[in-house]
PAMIZA-351113 format. One record per residue: residue number from 1; residue in three letters; x, y, z of N, C-alpha, C in turn. Coordinates in Angstrom, 1 decimal. Atoms other than C-alpha are relative to their C-alpha. Example, Ala and Ser with C-alpha at 12.3 -4.5 7.8 and 13.67 -1.06 7.14 Angstrom:
2
<tilum pos="1" code="Ala" n_x="0.9" n_y="-1.2" n_z="0.0" ca_x="12.3" ca_y="-4.5" ca_z="7.8" c_x="0.9" c_y="1.2" c_z="0.0"/>
<tilum pos="2" code="Ser" n_x="-0.9" n_y="-1.1" n_z="0.0" ca_x="13.7" ca_y="-1.1" ca_z="7.1" c_x="-0.8" c_y="1.1" c_z="0.8"/>
//
This chain:
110
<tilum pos="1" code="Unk" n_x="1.3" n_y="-0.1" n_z="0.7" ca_x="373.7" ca_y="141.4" ca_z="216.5" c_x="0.2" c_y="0.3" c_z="-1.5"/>
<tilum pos="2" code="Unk" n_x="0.0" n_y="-0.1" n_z="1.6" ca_x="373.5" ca_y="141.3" ca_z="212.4" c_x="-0.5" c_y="1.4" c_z="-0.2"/>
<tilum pos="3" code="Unk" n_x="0.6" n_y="-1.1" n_z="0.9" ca_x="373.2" ca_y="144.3" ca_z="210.6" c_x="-1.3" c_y="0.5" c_z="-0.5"/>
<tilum pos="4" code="Unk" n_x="1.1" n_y="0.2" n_z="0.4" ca_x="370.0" ca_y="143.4" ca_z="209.0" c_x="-1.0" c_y="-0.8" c_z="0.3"/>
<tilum pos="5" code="Unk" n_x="0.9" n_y="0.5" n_z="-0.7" ca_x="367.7" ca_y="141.8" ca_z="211.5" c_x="-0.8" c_y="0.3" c_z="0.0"/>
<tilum pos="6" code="Unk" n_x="1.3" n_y="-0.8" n_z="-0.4" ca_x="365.1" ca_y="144.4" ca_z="211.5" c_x="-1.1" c_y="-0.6" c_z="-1.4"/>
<tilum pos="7" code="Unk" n_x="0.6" n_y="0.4" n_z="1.1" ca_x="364.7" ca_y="143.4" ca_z="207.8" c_x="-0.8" c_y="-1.8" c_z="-0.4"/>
<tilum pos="8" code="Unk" n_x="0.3" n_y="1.3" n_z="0.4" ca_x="364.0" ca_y="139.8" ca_z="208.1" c_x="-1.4" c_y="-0.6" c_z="1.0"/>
<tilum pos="9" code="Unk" n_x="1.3" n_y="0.5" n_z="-0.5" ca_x="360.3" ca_y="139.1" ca_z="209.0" c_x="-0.3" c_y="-1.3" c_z="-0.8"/>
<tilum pos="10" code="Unk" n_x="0.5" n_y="1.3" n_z="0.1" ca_x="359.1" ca_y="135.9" ca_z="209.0" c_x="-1.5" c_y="0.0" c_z="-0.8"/>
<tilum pos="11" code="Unk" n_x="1.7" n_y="0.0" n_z="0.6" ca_x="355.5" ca_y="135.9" ca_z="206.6" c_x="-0.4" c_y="-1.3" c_z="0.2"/>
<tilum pos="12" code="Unk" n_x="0.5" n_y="1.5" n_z="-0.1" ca_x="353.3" ca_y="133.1" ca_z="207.7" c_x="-1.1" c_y="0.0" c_z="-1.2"/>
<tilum pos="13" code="Unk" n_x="1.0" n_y="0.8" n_z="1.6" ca_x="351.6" ca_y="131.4" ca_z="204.5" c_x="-1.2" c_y="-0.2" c_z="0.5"/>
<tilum pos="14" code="Unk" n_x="1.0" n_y="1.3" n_z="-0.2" ca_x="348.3" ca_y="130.2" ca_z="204.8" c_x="-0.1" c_y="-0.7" c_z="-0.7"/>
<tilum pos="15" code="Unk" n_x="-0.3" n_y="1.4" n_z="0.3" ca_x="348.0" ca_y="126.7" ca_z="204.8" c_x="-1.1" c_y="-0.2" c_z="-1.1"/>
<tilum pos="16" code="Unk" n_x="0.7" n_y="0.2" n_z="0.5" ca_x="346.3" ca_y="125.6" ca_z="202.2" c_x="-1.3" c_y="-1.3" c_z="0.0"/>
<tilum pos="17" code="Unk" n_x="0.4" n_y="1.3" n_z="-0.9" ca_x="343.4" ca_y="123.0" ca_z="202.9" c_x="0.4" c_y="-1.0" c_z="-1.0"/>
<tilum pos="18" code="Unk" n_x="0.3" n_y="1.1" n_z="1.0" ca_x="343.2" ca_y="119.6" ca_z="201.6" c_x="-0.8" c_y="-0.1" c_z="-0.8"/>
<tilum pos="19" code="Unk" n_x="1.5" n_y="0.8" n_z="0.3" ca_x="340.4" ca_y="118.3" ca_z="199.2" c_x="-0.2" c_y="-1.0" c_z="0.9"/>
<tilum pos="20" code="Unk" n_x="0.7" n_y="0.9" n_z="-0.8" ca_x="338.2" ca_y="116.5" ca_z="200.9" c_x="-0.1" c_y="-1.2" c_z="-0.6"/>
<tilum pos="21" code="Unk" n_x="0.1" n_y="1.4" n_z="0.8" ca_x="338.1" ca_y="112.7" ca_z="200.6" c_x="-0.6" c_y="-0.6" c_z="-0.6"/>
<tilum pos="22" code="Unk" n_x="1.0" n_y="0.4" n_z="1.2" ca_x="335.1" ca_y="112.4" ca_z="198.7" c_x="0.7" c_y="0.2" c_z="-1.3"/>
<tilum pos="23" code="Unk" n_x="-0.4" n_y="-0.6" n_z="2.2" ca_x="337.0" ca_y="114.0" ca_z="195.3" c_x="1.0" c_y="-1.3" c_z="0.3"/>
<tilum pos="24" code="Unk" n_x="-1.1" n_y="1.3" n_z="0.3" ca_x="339.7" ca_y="111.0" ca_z="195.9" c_x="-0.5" c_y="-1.0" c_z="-0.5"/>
<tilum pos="25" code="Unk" n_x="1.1" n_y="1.0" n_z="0.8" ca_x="336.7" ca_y="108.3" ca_z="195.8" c_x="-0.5" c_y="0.2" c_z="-1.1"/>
<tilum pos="26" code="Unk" n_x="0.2" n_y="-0.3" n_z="1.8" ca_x="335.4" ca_y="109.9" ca_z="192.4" c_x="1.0" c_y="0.1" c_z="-0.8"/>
<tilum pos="27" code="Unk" n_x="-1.3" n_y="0.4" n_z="1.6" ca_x="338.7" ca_y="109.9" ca_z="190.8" c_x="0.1" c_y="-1.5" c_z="-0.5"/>
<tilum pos="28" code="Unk" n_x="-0.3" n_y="1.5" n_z="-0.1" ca_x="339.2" ca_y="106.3" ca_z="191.9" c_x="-1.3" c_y="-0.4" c_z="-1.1"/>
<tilum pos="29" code="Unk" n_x="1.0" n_y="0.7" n_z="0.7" ca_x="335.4" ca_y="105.5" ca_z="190.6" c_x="0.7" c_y="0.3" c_z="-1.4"/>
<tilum pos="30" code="Unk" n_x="0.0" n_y="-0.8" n_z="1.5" ca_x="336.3" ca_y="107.7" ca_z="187.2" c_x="1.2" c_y="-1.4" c_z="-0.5"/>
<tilum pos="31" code="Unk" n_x="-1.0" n_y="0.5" n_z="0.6" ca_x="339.4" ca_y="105.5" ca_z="187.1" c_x="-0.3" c_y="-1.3" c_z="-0.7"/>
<tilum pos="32" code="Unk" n_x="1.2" n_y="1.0" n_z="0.5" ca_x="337.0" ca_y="102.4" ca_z="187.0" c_x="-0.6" c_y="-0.2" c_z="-1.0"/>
<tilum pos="33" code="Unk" n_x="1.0" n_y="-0.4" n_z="0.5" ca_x="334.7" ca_y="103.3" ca_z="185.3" c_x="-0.1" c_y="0.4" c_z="-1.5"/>
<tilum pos="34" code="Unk" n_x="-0.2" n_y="-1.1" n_z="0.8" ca_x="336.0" ca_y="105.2" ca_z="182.5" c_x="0.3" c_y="-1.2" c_z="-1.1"/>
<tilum pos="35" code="Unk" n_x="-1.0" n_y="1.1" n_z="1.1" ca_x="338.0" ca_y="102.1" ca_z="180.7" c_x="-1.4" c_y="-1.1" c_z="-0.4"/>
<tilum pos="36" code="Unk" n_x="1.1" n_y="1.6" n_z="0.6" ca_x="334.9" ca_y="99.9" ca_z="181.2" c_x="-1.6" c_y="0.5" c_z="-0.8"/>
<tilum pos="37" code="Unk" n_x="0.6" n_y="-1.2" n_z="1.5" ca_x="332.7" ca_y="102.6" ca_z="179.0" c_x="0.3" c_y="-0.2" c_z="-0.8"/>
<tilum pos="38" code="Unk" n_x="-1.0" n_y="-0.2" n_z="1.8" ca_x="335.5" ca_y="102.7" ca_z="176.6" c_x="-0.4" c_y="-1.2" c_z="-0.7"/>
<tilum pos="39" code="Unk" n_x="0.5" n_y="1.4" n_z="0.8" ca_x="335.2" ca_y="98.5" ca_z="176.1" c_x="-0.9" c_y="-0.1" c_z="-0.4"/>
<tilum pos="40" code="Unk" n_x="1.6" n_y="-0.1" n_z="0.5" ca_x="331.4" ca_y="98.9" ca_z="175.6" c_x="-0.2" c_y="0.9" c_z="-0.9"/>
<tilum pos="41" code="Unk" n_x="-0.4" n_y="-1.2" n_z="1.0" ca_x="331.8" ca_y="101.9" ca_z="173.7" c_x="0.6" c_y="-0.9" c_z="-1.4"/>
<tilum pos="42" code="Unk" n_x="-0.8" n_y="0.7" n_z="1.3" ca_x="334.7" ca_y="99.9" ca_z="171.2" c_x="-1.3" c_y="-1.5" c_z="-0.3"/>
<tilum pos="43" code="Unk" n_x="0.7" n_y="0.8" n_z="0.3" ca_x="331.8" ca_y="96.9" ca_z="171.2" c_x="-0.5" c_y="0.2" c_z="-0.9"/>
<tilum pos="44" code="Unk" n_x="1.5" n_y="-0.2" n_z="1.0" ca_x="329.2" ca_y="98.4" ca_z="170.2" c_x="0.9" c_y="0.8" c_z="-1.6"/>
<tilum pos="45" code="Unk" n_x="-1.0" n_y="-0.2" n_z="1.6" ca_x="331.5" ca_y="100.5" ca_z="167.4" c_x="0.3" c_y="-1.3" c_z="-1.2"/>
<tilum pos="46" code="Unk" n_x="-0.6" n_y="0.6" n_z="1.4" ca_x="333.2" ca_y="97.6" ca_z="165.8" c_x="-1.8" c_y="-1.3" c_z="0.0"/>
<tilum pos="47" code="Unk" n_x="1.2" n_y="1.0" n_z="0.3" ca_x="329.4" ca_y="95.5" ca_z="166.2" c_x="-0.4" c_y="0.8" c_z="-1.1"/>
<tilum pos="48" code="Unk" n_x="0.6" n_y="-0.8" n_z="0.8" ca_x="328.1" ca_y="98.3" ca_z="164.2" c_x="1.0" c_y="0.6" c_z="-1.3"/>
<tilum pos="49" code="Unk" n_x="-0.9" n_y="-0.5" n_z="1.2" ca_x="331.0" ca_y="99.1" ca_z="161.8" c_x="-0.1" c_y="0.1" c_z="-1.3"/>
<tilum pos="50" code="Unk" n_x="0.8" n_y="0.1" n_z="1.6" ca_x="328.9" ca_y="98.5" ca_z="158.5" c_x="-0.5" c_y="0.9" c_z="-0.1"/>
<tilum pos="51" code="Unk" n_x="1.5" n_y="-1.7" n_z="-0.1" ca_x="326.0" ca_y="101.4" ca_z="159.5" c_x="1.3" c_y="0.9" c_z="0.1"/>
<tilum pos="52" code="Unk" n_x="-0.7" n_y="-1.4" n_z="-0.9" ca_x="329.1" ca_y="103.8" ca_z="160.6" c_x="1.2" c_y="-0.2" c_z="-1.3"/>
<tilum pos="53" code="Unk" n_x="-1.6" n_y="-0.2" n_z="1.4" ca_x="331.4" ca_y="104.7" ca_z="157.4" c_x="1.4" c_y="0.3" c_z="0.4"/>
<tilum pos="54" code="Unk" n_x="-1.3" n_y="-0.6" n_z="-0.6" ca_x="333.8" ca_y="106.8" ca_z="159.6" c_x="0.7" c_y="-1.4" c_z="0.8"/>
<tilum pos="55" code="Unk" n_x="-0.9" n_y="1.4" n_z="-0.8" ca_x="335.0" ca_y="103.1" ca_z="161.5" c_x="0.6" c_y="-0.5" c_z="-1.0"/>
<tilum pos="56" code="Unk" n_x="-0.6" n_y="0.8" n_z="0.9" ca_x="337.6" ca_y="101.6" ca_z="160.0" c_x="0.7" c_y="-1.5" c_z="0.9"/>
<tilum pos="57" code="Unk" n_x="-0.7" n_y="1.5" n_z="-0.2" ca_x="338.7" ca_y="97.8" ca_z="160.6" c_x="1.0" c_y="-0.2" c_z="-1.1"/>
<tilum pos="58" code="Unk" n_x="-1.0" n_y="-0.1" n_z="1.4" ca_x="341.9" ca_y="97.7" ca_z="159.0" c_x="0.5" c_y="-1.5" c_z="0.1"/>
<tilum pos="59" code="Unk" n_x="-0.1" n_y="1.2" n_z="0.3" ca_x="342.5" ca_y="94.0" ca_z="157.8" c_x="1.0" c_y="-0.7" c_z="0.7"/>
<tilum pos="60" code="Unk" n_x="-1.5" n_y="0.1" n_z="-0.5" ca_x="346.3" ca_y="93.8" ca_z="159.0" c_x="-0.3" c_y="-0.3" c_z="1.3"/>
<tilum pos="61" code="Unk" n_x="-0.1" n_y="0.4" n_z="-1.3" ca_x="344.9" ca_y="93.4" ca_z="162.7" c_x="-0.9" c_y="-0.9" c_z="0.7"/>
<tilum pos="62" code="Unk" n_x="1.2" n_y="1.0" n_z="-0.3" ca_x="342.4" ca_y="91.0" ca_z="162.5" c_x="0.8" c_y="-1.4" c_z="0.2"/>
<tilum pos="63" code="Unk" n_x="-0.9" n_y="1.4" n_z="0.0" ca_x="344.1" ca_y="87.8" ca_z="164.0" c_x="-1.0" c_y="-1.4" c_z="-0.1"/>
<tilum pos="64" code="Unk" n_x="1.2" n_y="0.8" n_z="0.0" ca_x="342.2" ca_y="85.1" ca_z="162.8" c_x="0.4" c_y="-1.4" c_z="0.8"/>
<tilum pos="65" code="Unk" n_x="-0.7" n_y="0.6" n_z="-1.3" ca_x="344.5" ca_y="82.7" ca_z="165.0" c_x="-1.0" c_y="-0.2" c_z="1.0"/>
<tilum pos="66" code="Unk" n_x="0.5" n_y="0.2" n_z="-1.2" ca_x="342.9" ca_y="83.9" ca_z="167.9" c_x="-1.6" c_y="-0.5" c_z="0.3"/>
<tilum pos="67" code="Unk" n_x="1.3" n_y="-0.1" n_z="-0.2" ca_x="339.5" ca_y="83.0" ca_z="169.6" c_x="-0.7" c_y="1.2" c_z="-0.2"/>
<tilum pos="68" code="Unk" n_x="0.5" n_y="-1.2" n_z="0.1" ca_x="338.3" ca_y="86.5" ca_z="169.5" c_x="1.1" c_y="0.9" c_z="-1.1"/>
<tilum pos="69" code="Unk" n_x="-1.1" n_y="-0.6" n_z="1.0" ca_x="340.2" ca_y="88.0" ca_z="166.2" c_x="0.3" c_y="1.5" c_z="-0.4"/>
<tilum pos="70" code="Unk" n_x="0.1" n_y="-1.5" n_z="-0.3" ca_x="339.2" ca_y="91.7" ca_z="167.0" c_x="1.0" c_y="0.3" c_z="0.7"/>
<tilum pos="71" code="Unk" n_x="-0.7" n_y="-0.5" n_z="-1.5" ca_x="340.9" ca_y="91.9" ca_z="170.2" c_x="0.8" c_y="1.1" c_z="-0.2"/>
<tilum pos="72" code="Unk" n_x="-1.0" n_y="-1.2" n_z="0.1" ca_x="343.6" ca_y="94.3" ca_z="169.0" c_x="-0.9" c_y="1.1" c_z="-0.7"/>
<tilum pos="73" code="Unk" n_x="0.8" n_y="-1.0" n_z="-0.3" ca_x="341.0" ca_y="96.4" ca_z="167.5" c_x="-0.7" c_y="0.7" c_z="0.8"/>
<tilum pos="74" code="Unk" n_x="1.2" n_y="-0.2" n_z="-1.3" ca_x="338.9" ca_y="96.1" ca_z="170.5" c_x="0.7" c_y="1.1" c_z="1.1"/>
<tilum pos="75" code="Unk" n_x="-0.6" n_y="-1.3" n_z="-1.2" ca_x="341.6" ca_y="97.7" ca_z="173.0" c_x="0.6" c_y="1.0" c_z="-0.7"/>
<tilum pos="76" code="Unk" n_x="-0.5" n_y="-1.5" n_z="0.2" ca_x="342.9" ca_y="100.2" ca_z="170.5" c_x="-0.9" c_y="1.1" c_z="-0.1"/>
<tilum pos="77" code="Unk" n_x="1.1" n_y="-1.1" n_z="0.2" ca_x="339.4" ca_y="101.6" ca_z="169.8" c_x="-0.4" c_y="0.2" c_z="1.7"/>
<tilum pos="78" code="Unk" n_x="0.1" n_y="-0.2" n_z="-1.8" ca_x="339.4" ca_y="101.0" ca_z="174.3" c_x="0.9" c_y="1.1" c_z="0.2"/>
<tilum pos="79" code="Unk" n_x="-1.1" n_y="-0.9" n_z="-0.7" ca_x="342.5" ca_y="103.2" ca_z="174.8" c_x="-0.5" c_y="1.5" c_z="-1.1"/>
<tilum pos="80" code="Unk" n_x="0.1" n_y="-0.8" n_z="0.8" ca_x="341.6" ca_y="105.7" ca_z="172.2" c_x="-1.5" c_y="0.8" c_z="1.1"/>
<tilum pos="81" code="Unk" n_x="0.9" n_y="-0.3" n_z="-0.4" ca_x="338.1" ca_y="106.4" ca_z="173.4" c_x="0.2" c_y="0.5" c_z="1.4"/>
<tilum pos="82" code="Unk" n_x="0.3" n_y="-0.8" n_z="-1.5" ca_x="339.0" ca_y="106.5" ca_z="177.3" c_x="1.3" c_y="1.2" c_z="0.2"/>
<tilum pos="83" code="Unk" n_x="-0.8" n_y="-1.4" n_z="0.3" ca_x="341.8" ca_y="109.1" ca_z="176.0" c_x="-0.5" c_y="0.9" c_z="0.1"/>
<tilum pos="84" code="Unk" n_x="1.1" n_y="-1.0" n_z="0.1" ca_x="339.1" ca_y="111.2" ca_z="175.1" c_x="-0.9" c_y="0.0" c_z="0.8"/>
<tilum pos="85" code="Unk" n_x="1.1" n_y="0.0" n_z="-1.1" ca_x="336.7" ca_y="110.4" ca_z="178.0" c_x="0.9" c_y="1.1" c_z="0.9"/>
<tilum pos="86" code="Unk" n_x="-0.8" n_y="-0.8" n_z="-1.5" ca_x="339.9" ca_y="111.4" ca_z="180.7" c_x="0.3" c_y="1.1" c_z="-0.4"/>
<tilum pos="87" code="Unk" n_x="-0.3" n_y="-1.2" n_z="0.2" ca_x="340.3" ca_y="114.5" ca_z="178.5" c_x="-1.0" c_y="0.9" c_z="-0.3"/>
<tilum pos="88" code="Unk" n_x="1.2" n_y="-0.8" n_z="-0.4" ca_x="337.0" ca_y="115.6" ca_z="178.3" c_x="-0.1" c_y="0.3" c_z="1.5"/>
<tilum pos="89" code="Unk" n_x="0.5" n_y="0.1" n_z="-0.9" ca_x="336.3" ca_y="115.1" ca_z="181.6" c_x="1.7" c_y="1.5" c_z="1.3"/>
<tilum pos="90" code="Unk" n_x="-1.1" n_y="-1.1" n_z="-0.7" ca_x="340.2" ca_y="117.0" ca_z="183.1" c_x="-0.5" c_y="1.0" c_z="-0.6"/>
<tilum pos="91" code="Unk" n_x="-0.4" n_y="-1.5" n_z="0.7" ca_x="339.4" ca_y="119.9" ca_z="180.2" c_x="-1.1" c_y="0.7" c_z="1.0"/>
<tilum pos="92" code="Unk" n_x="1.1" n_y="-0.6" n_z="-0.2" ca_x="335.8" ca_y="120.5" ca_z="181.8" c_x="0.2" c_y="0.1" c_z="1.9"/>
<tilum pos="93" code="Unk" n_x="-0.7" n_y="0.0" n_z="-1.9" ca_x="337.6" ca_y="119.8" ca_z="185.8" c_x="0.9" c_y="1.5" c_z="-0.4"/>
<tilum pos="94" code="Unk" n_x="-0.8" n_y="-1.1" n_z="0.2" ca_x="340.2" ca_y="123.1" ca_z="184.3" c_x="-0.7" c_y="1.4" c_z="0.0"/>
<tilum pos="95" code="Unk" n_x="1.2" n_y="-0.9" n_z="0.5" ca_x="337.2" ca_y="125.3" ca_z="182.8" c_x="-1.0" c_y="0.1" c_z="1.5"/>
<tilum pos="96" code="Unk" n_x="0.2" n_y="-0.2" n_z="-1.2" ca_x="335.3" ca_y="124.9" ca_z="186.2" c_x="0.8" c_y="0.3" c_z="1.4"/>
<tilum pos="97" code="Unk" n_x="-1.3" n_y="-1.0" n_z="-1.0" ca_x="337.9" ca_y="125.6" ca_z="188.5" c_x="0.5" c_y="0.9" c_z="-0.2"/>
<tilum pos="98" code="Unk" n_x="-0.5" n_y="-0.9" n_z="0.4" ca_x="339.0" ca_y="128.4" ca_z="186.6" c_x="-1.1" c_y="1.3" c_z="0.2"/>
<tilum pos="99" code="Unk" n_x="1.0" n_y="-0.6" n_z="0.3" ca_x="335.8" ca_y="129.6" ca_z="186.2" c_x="-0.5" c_y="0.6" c_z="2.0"/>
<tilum pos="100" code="Unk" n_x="1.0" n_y="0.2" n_z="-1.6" ca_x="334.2" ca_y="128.9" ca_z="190.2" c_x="1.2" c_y="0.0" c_z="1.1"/>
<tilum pos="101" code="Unk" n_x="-1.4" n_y="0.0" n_z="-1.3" ca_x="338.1" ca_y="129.1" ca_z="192.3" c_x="0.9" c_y="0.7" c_z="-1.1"/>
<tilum pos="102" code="Unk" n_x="-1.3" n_y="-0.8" n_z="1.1" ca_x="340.0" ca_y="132.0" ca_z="190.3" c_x="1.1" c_y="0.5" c_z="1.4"/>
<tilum pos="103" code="Unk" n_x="-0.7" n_y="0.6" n_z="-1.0" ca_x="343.0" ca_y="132.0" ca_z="191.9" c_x="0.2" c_y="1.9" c_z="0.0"/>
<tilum pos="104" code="Unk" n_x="0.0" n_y="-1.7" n_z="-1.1" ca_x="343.6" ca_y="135.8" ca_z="194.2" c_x="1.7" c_y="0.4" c_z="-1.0"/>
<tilum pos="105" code="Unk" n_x="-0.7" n_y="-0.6" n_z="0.8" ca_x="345.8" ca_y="138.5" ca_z="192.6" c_x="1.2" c_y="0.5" c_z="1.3"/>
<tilum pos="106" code="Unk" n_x="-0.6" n_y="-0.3" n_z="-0.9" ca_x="348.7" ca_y="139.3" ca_z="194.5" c_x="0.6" c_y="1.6" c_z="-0.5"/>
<tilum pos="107" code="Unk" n_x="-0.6" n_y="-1.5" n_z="0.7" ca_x="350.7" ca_y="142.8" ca_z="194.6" c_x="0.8" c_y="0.2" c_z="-1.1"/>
<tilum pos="108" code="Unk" n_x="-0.9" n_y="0.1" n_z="1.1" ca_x="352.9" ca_y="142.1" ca_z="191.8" c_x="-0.8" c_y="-0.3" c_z="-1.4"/>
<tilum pos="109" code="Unk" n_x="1.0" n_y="-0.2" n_z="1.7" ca_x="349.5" ca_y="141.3" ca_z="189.2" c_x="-0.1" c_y="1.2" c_z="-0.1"/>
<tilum pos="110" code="Unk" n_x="0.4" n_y="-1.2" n_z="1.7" ca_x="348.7" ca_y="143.7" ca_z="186.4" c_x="-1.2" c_y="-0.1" c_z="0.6"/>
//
């Protein structure tokens, strides 16, 4: 028999649950959803880029080549925009969870 058996208790964790599978289907939608905002979003921007001083169309990416000569404007002001959608949207998912599931203090918090 070991020396120090008496010392070795097994602590059972609780299990933590899952999220439920509704919050997986609203990520998915968000994931959707979010980029095809952004494109309508960059539309209307560069339609309106004359009324709006802060837009800039910088000359260098206007391909007059192509059928649509925006395009490279169109998905940088797309990826820009749903940067800032998915990071509004995580900062305000951090701030409520923080806020409404504060996580339990164990013996070793201050």
């Amino acid at each position: 028999m070991p020396k120090h058996t008496i010392f070795s208790r097994r602590v059972v964790k609780p299990s933590i649950p899952d999220p439920h599978p509704l919050w997986r289907g609203i990520g998915c939608l968000f994931m959707a959803i979010i980029p095809v905002l952004s494109l309508i979003a960059a539309n209307i921007l560069i339609k309106d880029a004359e009324s709006i001083s802060w837009i800039v169309i910088p000359q260098e990416m206007i391909l007059p080549t192509y059928s649509d000569p925006l395009i490279l404007i169109r998905v940088l002001y797309t990826a820009i925009i749903s940067l800032i959608l998915f990071f509004i949207i995580s900062l305000t998912t951090f701030i409520l969870n923080s806020i409404l599931n504060p996580k339990k203090k164990g013996p070793y918090d201050v």
